[in-house]
C-alpha positions as CSV (number, residue, x, y, z in Angstrom):
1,X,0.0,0.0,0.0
2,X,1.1,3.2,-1.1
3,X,1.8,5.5,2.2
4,X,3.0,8.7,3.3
5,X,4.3,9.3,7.3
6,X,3.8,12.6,9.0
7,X,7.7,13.1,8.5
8,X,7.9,12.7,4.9
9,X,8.4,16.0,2.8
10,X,7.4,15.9,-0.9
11,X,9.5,17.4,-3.1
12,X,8.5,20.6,-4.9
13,X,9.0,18.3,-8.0
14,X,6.7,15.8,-7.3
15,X,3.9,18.1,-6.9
16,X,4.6,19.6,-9.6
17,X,5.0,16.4,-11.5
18,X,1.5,15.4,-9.7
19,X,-0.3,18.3,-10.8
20,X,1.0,18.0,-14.9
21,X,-0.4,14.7,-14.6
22,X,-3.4,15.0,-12.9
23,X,-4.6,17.6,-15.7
24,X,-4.4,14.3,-17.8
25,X,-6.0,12.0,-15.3
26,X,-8.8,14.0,-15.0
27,X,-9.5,14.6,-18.6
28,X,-9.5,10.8,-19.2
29,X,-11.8,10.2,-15.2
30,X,-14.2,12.7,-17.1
31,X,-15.2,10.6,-20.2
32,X,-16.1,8.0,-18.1
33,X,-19.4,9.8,-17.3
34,X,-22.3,8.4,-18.1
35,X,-25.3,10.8,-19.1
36,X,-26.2,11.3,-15.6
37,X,-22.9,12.3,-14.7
38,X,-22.1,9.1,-12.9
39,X,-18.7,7.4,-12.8
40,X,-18.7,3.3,-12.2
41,X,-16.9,2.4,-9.3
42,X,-14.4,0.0,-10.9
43,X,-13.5,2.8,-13.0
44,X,-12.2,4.6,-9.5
45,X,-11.0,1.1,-8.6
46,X,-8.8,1.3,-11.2
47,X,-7.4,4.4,-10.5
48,X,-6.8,3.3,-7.2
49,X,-4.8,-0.2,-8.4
50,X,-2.9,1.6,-11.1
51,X,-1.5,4.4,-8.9
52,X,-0.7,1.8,-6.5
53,X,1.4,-0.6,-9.4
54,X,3.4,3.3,-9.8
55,X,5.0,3.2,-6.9
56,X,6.8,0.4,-7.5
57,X,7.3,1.1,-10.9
58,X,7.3,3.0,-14.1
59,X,6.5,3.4,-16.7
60,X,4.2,1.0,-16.2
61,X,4.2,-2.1,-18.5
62,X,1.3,-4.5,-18.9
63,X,3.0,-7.7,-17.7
64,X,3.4,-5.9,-14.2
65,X,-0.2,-4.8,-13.9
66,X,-2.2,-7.6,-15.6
67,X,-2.2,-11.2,-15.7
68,X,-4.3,-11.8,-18.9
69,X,-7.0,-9.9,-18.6
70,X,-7.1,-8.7,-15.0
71,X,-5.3,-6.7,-12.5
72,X,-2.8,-8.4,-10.4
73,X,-3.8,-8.3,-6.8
74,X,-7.4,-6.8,-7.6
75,X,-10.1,-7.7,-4.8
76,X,-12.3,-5.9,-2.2
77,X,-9.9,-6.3,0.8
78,X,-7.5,-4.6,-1.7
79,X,-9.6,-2.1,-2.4
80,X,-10.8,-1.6,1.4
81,X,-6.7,-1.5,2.2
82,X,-5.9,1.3,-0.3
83,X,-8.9,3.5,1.1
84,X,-8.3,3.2,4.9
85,X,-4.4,4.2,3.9
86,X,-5.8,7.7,3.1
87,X,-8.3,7.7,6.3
88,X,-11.5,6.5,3.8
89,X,-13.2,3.4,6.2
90,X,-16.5,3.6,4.8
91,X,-17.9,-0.2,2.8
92,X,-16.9,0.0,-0.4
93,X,-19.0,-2.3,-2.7
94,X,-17.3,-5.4,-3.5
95,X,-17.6,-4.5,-7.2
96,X,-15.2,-1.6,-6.8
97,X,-12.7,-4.7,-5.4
98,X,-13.5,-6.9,-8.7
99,X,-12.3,-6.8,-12.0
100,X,-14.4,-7.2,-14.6
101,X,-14.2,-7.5,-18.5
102,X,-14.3,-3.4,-18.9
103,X,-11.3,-2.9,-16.0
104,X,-8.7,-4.1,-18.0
105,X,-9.5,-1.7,-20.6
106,X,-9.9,0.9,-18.2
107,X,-6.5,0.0,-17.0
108,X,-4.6,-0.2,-20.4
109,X,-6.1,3.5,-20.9
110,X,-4.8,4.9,-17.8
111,X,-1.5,3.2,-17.9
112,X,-0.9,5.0,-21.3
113,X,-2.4,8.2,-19.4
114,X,0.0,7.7,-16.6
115,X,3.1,7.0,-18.9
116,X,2.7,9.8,-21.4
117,X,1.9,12.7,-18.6
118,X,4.7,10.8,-16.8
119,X,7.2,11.0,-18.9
120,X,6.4,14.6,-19.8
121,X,6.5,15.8,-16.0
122,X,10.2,14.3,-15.5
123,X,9.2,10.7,-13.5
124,X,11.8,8.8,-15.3
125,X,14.5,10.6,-13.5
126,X,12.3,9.7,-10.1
127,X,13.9,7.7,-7.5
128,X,12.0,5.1,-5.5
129,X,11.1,7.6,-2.8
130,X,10.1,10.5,-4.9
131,X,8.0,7.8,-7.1
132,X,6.1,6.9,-4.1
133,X,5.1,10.1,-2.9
134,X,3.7,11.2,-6.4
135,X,2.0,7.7,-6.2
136,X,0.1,8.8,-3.0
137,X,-1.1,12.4,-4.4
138,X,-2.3,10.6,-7.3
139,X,-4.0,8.1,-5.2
140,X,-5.2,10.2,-3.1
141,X,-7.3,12.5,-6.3
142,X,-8.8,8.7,-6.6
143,X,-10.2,8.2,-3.4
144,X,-11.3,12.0,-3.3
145,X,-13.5,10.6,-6.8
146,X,-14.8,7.6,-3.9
147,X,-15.9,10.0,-1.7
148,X,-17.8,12.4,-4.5
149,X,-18.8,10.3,-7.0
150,X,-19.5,7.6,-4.7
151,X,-20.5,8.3,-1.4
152,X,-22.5,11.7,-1.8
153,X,-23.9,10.3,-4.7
154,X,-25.6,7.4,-3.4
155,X,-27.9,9.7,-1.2
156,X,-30.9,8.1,0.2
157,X,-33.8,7.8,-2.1
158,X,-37.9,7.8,-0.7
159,X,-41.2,8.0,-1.7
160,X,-41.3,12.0,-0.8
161,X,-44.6,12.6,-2.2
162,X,-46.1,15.8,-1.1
163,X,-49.6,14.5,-1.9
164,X,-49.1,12.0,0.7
165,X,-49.6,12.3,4.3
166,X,-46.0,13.6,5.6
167,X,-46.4,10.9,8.4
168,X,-46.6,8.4,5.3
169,X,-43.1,9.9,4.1
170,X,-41.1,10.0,7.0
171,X,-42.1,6.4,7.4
172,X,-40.8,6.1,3.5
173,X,-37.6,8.2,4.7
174,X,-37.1,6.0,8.0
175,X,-37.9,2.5,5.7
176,X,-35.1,3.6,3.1
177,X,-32.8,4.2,6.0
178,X,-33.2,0.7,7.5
179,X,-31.7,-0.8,4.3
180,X,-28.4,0.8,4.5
181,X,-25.9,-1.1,7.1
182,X,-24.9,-0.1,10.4
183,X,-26.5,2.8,12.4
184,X,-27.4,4.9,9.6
185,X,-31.4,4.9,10.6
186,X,-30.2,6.4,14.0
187,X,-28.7,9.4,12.3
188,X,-31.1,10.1,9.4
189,X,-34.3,9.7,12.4
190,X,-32.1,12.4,14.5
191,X,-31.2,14.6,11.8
192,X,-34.8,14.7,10.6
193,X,-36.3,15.4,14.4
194,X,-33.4,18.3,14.4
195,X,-34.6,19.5,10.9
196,X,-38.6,19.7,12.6
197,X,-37.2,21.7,15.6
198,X,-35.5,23.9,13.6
199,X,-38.4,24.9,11.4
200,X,-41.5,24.7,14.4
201,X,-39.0,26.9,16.6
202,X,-36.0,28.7,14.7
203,X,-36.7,32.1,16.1
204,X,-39.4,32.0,18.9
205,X,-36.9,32.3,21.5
206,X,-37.7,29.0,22.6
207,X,-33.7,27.3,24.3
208,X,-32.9,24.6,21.6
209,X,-29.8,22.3,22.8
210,X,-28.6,20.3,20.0
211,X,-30.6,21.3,16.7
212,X,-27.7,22.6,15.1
213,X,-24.5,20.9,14.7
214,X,-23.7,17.7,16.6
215,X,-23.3,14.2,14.6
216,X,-25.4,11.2,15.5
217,X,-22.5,9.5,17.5
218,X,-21.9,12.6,19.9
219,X,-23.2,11.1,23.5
220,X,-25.5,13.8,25.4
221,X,-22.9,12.9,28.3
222,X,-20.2,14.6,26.0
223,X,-22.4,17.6,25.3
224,X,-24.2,18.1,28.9
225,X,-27.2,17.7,27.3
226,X,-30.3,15.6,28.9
227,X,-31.3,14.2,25.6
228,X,-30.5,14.0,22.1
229,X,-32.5,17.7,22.0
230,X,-33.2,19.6,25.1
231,X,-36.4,22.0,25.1
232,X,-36.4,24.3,28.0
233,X,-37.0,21.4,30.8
234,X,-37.9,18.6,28.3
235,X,-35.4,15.8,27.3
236,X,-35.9,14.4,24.3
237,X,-34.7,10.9,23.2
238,X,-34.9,9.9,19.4
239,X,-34.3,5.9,18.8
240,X,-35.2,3.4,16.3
241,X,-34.9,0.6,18.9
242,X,-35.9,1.3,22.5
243,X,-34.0,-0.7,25.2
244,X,-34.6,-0.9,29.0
245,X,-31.8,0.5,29.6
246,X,-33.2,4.1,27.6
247,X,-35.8,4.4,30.9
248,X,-34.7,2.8,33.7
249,X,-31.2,4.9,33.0
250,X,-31.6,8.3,30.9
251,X,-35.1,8.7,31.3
252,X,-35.1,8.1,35.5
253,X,-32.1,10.6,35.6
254,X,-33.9,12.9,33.4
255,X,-36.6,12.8,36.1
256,X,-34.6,13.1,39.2
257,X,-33.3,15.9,37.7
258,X,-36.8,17.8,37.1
259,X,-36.5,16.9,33.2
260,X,-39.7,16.4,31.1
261,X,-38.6,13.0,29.0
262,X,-40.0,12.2,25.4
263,X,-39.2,9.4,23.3
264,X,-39.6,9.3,19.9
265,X,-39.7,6.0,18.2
266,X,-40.4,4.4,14.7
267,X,-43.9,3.5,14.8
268,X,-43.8,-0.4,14.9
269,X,-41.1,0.1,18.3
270,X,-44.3,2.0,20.3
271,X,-45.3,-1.0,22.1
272,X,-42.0,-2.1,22.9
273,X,-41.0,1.0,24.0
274,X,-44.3,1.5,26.2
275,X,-43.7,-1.9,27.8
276,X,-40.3,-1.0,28.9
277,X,-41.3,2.8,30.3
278,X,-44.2,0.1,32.2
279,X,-41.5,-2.4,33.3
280,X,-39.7,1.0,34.7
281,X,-43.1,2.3,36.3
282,X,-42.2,5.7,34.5
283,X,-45.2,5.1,31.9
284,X,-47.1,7.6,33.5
285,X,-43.8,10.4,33.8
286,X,-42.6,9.9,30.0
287,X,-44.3,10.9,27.0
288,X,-44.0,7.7,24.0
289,X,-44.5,9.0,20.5
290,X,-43.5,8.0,16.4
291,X,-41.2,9.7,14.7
292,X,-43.7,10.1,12.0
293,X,-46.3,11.1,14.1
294,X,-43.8,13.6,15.5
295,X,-42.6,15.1,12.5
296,X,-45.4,14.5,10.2
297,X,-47.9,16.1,12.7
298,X,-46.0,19.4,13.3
299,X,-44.8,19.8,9.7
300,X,-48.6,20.0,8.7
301,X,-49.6,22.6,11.3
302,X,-46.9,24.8,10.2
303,X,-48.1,24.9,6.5
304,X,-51.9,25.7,8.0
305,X,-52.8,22.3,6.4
306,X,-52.8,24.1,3.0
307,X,-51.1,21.4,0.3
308,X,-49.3,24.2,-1.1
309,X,-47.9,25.4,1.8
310,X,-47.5,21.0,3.1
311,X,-45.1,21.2,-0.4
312,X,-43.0,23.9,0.7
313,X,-42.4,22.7,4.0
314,X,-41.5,19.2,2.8
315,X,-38.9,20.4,1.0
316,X,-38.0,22.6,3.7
317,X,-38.0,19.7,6.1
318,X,-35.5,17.7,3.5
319,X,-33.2,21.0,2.9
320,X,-32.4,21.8,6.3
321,X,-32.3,17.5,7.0
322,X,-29.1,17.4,4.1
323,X,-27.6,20.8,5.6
324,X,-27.6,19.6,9.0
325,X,-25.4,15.9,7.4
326,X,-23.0,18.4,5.8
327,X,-22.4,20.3,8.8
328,X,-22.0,17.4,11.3
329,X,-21.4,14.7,9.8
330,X,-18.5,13.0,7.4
331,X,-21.0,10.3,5.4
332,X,-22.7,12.5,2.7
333,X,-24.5,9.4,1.7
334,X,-26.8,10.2,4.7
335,X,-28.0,13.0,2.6
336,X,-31.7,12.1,1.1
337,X,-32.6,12.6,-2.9
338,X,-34.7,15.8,-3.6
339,X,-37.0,14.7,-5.9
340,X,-37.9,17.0,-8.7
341,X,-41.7,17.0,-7.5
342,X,-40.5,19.2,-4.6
């Protein structure tokens, strides 16, 4: 794996030689747009491979980076290793990993890319060191094309229908969300609880902690907070799966501090959350409620129930949602599709 310590200094030659030949590069990563302006991933794959067969040599000959007619070495945990060496831990899909019948092509391109630029920008009078560092800039433009044309364009895609009932498209937003892996649900129910406070309160005067900038893994511990939002005296908890542990612990200390505690759950988790606030004997001290049913219900009082004005604040709901992912967290795929009907 191509890698850079904090101690190493790149020569003013070397980014030099890396910027000459990224003009090339990117000319080339450019006509591999489709109409829609998307790239396929093992088209960044192979920028990531071929940068990687640089630093141990160049210019770079066929029988070094191909075996017939694949890379040498391709595959996912490859790929996986290459991305984590510039700080990129995200799952890339196995695909990226894989060769397939158009990679080798894409490889034989680049390679002739690489070598002409290359040999233009002085890399043939490059020693070992200086040929690895150029290798890691020009690895690192390829996982920068990961991150853009990868992650922040697979945003999450729902039924955001704004003749619907906006209950009926939070669930949609909260159903897409399941589907992706980890605890991506958690973060896109939070963000979208945040975006409601923001537009039922944003300039009442009413104490919001938490609508604005925190990501989804910041503990309220860190922040002082009571809750994932805190209104005035009210704690509010946003989860997609309740635990005993959510009353007997946060919720009772909320309490025996003189805090108000909600909890806001996906609407099939209501009973199981109820039966745990009953197993606590707080059922009576916390307020149970869906995150649709939350969000939904508020969004339509603030348009007046007028469907013109429901359309508006859909979209305005979905806007500030994707501005509060860019400015808290670092997975732009959390962002959700604006559909052109909004």
């Amino acid at each position: 794996m191509v890698t850079i310590n904090d101690e190493t200094e790149i020569s003013s030659r070397v980014r030099d030689a890396a910027e000459l030949m990224l003009e090339a590069i990117e000319a080339w990563y450019e006509v591999k747009r489709d109409k829609k302006g998307n790239v396929f991933s093992n088209v960044i794959s192979t920028g990531l491979y071929m940068t990687e067969f640089l630093a141990s040599g160049f210019p770079l000959e066929e029988g070094f980076y191909a075996t017939e007619s694949q890379l040498r070495g391709a595959s996912g945990r490859k790929a996986k290793e290459i991305l984590a060496g510039h700080g990129e831990t995200r799952k890339y899909p196995a695909m990226g990993g894989r060769t397939s019948r158009g990679t080798i092509g894409h490889a034989r391109e680049l390679a002739h890319v690489l070598n002409t630029a290359g040999e233009a920008a002085g890399v043939l009078d490059f020693d070992a060191v200086d040929r690895g560092s150029l290798a890691f800039l020009l690895q690192q433009w390829f996982v920068g094309r990961v991150r853009e044309d990868y992650f922040e364009k697979k945003k999450i895609t729902a039924d955001l229908n704004p003749d619907w009932s906006i209950r009926a498209v939070v669930s949609s937003v909260l159903h897409a969300a399941r589907q992706r892996p980890g605890n991506a649900a958690g973060a896109v129910a939070q963000h979208l609880v945040g975006a409601k406070l923001k537009i039922r309160f944003d300039g009442t005067g009413v104490r919001i902690d938490g609508i604005n900038d925190e990501s989804y893994t910041t503990a309220d511990q860190q922040t002082g907070r009571a809750g994932d939002y805190q209104l005035n005296d009210t704690a509010i908890h946003v989860t997609m799966s309740p635990t005993m542990e959510l009353f007997s612990g946060r919720c009772q200390d909320n309490l025996n501090n003189r805090f108000r505690p909600r909890v806001l759950v996906p609407s099939d988790q209501l009973g199981r959350a109820t039966t745990y606030a009953q197993d606590a004997g707080i059922d009576n001290l916390v307020a149970i409620q869906s995150i649709e049913d939350f969000v939904g219900t508020n969004i339509e009082e603030t348009a007046s129930f007028s469907q013109a004005e429901i359309r508006k604040r859909l979209r305005d709901l979905v806007v500030i949602y994707n501005e509060r992912i860019e400015e808290a967290e670092v997975d732009m795929s959390l962002k959700i599709e604006i559909p052109h009907n909004l």
